[in-house]
Backbone as a printed PyTorch tensor [residue, N CA C, xyz], in Angstrom:
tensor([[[-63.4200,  41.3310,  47.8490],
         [-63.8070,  41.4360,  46.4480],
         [-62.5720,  41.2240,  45.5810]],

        [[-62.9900,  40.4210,  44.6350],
         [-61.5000,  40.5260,  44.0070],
         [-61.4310,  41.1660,  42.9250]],

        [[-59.7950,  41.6970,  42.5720],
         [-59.5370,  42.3010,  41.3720],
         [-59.7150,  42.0330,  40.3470]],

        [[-59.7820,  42.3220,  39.1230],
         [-59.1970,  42.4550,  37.8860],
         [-58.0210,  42.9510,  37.1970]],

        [[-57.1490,  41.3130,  36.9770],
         [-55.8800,  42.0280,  36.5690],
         [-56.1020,  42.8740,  35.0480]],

        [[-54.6710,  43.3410,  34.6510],
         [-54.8430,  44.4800,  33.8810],
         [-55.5470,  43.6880,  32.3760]],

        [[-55.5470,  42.6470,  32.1930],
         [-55.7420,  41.6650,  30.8600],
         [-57.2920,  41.9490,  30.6870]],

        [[-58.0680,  42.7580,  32.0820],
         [-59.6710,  42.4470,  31.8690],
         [-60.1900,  41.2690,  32.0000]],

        [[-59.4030,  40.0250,  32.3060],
         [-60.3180,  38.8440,  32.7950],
         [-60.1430,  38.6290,  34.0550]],

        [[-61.0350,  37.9980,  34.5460],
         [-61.4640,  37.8970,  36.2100],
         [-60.3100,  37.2880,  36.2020]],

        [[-59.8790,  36.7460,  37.9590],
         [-58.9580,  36.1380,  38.3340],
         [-59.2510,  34.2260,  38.0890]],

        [[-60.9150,  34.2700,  38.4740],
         [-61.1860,  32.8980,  37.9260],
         [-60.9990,  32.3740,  36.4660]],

        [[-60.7540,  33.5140,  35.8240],
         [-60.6280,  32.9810,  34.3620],
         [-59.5140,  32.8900,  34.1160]],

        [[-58.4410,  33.5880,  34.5830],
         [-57.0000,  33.3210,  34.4110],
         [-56.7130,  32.3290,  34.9510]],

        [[-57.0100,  32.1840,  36.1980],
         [-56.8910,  30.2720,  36.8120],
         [-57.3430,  29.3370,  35.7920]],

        [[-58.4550,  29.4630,  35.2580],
         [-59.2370,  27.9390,  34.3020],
         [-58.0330,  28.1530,  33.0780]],

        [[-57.7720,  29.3890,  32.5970],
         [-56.6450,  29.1850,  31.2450],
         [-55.3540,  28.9920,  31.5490]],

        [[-54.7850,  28.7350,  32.5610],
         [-53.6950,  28.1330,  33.2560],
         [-54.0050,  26.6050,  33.8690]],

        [[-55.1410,  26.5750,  34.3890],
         [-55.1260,  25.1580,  34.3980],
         [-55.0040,  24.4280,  33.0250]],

        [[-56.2110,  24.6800,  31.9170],
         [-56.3630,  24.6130,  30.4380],
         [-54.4490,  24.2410,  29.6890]],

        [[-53.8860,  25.5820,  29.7580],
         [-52.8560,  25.4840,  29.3480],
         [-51.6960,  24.3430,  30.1510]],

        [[-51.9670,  24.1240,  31.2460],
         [-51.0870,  23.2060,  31.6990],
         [-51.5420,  21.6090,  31.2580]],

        [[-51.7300,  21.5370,  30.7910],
         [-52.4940,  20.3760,  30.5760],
         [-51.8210,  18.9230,  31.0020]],

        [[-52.1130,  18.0120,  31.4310],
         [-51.4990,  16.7370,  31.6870],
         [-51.5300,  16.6640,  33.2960]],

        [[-50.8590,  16.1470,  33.9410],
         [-50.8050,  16.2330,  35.4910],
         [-50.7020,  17.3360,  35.9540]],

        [[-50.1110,  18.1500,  35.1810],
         [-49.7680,  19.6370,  35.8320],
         [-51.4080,  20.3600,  36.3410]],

        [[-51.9210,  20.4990,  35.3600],
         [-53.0290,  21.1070,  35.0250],
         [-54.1900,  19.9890,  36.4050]],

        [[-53.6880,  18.9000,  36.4650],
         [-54.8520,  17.7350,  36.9700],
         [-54.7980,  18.3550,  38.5430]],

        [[-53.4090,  18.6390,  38.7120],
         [-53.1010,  18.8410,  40.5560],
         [-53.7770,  19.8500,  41.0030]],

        [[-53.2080,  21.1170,  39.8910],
         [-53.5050,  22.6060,  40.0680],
         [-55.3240,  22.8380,  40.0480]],

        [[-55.9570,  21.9560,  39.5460],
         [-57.6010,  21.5600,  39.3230],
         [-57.7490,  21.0710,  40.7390]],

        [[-56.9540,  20.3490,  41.1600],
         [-57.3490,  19.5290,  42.2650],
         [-57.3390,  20.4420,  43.8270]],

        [[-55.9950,  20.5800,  43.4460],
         [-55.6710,  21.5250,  44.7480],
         [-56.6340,  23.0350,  45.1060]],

        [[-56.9560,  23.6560,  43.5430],
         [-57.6340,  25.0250,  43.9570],
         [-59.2280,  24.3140,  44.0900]],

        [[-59.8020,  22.9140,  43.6030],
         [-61.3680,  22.6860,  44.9450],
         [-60.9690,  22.3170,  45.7730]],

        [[-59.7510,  21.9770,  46.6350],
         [-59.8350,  21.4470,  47.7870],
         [-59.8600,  23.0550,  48.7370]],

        [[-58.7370,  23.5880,  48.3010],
         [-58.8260,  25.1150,  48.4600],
         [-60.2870,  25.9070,  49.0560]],

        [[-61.2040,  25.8710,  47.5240],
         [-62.3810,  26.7360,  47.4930],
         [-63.3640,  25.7570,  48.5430]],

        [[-63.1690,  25.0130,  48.3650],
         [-64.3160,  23.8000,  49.4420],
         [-64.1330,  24.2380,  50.6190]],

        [[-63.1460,  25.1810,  51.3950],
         [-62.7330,  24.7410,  53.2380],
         [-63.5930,  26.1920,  53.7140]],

        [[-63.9560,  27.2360,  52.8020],
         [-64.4060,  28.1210,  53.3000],
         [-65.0180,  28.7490,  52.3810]],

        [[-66.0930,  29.2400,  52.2020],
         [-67.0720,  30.2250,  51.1830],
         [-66.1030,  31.5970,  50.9370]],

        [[-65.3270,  31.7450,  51.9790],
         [-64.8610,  33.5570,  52.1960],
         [-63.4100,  33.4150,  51.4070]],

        [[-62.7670,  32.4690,  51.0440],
         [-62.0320,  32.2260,  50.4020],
         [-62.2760,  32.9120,  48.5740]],

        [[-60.7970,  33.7740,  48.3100],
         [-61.5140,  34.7400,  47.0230],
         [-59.9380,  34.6670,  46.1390]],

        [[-60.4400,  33.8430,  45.4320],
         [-59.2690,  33.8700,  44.3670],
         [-58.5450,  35.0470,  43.8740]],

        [[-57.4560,  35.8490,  43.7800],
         [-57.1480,  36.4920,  43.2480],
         [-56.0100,  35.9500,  41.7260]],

        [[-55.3850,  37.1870,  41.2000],
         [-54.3450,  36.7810,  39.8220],
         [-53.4640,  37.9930,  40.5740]],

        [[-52.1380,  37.2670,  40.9450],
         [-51.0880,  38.7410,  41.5870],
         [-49.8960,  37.9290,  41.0470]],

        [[-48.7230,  38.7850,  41.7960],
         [-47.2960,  38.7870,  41.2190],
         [-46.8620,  37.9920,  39.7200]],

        [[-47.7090,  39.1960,  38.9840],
         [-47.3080,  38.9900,  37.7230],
         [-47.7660,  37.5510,  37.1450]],

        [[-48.9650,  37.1170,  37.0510],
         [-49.4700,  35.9740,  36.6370],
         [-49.4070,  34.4640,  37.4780]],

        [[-49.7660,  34.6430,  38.8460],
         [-49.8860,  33.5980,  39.7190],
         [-51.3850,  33.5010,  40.1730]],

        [[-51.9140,  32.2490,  40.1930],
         [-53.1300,  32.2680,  41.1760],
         [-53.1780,  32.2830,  42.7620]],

        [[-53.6010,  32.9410,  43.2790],
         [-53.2860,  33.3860,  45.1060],
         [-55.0040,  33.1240,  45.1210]],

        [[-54.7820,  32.6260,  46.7880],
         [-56.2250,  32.5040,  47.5110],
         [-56.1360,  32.7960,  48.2470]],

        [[-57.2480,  34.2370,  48.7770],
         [-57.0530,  34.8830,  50.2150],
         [-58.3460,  34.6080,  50.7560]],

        [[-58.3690,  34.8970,  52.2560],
         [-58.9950,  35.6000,  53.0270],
         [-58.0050,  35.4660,  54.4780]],

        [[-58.4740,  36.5690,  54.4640],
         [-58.2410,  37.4160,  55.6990],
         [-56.5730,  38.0170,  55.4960]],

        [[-56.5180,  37.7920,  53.7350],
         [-54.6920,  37.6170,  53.4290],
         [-54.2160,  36.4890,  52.7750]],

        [[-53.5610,  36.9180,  52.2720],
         [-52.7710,  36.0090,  51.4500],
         [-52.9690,  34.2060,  52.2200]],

        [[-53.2870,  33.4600,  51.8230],
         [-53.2550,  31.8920,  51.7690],
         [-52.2260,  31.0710,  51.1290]],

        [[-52.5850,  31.1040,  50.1990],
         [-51.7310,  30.0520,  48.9870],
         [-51.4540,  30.6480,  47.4880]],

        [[-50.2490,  30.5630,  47.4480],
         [-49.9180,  31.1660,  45.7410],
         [-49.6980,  29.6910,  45.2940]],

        [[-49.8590,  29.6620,  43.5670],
         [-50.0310,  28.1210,  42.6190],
         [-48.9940,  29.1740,  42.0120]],

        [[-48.0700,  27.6020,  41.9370],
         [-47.3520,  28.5720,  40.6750],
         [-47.3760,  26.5580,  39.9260]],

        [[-46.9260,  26.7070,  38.6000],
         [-46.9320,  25.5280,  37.7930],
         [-45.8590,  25.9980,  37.4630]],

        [[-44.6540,  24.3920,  37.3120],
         [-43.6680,  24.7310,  36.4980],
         [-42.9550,  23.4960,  35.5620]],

        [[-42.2600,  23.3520,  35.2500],
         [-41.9860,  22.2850,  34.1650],
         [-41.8420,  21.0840,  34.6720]],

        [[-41.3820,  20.4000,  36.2080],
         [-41.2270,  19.5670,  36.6240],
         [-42.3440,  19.5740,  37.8770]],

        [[-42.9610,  20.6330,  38.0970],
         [-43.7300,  20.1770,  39.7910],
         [-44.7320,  21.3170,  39.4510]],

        [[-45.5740,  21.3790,  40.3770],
         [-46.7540,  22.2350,  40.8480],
         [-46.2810,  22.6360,  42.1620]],

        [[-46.2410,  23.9440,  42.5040],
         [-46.1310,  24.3750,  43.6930],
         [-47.5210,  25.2850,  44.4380]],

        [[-47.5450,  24.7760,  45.7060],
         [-48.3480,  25.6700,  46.1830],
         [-47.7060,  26.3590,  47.7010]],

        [[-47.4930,  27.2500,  47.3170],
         [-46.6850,  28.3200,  48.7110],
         [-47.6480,  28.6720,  49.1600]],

        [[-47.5950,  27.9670,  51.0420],
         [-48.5180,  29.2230,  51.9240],
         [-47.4450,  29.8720,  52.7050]],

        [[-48.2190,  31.3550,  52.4240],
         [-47.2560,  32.2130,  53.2780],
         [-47.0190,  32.2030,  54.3380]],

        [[-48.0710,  31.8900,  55.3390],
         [-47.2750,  31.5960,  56.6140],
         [-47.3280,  30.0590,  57.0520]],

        [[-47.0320,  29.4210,  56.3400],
         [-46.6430,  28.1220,  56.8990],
         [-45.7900,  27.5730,  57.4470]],

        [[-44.5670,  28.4930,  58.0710],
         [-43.6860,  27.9730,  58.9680],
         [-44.6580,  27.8300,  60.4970]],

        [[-45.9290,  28.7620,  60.1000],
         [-46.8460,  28.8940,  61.8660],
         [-48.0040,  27.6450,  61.4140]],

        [[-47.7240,  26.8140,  61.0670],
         [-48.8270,  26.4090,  60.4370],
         [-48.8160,  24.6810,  61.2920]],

        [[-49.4490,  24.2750,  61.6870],
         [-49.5210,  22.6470,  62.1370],
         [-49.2400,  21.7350,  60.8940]],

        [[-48.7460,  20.6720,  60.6030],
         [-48.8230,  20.1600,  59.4940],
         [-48.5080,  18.5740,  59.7710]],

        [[-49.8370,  17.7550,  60.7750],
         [-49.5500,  16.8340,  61.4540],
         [-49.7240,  15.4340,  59.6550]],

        [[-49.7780,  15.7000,  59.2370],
         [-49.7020,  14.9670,  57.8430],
         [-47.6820,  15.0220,  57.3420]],

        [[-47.4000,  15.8460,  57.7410],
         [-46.1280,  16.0520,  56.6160],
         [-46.5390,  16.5880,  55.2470]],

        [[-47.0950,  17.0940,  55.1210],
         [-47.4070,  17.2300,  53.4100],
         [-46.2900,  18.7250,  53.0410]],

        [[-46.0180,  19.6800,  53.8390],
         [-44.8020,  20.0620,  53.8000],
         [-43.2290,  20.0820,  52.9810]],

        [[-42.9940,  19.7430,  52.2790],
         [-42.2460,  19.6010,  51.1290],
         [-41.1210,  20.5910,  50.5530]],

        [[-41.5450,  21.7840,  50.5510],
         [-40.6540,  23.0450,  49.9350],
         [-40.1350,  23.8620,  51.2030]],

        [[-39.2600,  24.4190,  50.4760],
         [-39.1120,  25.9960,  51.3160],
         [-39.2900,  26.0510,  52.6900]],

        [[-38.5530,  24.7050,  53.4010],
         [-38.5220,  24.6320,  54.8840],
         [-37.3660,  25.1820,  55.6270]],

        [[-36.6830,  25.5120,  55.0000],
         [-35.3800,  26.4370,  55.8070],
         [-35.9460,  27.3950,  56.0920]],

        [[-37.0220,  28.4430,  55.1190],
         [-37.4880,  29.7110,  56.2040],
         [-37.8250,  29.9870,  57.2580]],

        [[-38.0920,  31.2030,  57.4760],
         [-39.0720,  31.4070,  59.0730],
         [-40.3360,  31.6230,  58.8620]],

        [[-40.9180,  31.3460,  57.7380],
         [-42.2850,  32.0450,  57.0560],
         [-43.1600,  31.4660,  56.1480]],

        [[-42.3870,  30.5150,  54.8970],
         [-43.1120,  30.1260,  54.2620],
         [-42.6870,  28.5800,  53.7520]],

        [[-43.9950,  27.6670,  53.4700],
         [-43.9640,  26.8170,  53.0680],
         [-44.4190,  26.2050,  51.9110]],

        [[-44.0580,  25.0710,  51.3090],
         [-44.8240,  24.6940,  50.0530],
         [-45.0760,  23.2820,  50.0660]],

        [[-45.9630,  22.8780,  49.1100],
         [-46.4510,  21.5990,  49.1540],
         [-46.0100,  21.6290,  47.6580]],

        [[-45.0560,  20.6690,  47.0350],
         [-44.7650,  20.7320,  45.7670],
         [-45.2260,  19.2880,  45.5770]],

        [[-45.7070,  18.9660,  44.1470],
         [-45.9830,  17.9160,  43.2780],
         [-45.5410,  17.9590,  42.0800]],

        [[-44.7620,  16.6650,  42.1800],
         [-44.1620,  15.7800,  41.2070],
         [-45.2480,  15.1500,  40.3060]],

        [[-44.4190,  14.8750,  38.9160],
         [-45.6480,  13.7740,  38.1200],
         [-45.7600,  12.3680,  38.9550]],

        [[-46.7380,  12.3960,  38.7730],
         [-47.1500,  11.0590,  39.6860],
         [-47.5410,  11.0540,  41.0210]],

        [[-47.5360,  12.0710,  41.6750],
         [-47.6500,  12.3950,  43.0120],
         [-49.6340,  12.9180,  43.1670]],

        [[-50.3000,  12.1380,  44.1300],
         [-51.5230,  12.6780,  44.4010],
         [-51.4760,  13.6360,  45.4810]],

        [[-52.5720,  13.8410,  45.6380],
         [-52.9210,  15.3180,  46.6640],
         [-53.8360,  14.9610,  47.5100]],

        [[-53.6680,  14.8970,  48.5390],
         [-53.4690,  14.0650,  50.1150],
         [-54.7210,  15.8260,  50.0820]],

        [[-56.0460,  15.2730,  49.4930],
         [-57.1860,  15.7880,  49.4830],
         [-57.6120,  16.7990,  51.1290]],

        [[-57.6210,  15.4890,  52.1700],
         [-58.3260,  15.9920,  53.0560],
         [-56.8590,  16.5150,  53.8610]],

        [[-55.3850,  16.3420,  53.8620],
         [-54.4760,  17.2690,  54.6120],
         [-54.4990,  18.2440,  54.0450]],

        [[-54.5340,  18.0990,  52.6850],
         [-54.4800,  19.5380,  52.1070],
         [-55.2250,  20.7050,  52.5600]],

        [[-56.4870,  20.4000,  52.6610],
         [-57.7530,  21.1670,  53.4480],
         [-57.4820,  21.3590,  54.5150]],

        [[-57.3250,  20.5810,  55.4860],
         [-56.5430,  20.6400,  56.5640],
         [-55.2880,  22.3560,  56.8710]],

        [[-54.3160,  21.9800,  56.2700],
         [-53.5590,  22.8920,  55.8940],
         [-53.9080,  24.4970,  55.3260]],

        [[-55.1670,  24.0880,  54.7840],
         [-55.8810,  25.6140,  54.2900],
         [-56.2570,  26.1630,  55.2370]],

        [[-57.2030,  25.0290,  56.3710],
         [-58.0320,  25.3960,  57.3810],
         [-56.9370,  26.0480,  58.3660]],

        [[-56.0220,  25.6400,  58.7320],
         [-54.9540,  26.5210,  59.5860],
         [-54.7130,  27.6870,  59.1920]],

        [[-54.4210,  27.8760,  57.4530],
         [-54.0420,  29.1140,  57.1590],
         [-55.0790,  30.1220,  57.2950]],

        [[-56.4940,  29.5180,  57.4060],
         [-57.4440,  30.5040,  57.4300],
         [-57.7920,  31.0910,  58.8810]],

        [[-57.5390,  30.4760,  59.9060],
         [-57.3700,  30.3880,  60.8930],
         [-56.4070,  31.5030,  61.3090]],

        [[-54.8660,  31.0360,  61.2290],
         [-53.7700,  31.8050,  61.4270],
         [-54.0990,  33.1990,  60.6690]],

        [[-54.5910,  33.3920,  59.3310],
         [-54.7650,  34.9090,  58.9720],
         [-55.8210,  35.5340,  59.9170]],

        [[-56.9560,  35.0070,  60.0740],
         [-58.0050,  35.1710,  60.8580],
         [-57.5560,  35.9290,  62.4620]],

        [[-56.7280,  35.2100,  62.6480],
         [-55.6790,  35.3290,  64.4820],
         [-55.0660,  36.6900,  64.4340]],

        [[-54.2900,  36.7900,  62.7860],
         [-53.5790,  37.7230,  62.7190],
         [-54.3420,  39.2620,  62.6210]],

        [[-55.4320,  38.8990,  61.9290],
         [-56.3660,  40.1670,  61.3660],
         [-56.8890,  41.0180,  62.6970]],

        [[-57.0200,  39.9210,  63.7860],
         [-57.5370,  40.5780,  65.2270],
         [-56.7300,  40.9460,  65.7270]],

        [[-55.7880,  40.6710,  65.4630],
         [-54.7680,  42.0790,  66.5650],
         [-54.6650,  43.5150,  66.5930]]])
């Protein structure tokens, strides 16, 4: 079930006024990326955490969106365990833990790896939850 951050609007509504407010490519990716997101699984539940980010869980944390002046980022938390026979991989590869798929202006969103990439994470939380 998801929260309500302290503002009183759902977490889906803080996503649409962040997409809204990003407007231009920024806004086009961050649209793009959270249906490819919501499409890979029904159980998938948007939340609004660390202080104004959109996160998609189940079974745990998935993917945080953050938007920023030059790129769109999307961090999955455990994507150092993650298959990523596409390369779409991009950020934050020195860790032991997490990865990102960042977009540039001009850069599309490799639709069906992306999903791909969700589907592992849902998977890998799924693996983790049974122990």
């Amino acid at each position: 079930m998801a929260t309500v951050p302290d503002n009183g609007k759902t977490p889906a509504q803080n996503i649409d006024e962040l997409v809204e407010r990003s407007a231009g490519w920024r806004g086009e990716v961050l649209a793009q990326c959270r249906r490819t997101i919501l499409s890979v699984d029904d159980g998938i539940v948007e939340e609004w955490k660390y202080m104004g980010a959109p996160v998609w869980d189940r079974y745990g944390t998935l993917v945080v969106g953050g938007v920023f002046k030059a790129k769109v980022k999307m961090g999955f938390l455990w994507g150092a365990s993650l298959a990523d026979p596409k390369g779409l991989f991009n950020g934050e590869l020195g860790g032991n833990q997490r990865r990102s798929v960042e977009f540039a202006e001009g850069d599309t969103v490799d639709t069906e790896g992306f999903a791909d990439l969700v589907r592992e994470a849902v998977r890998h939380n799924a693996a983790k939850k049974k122990k």
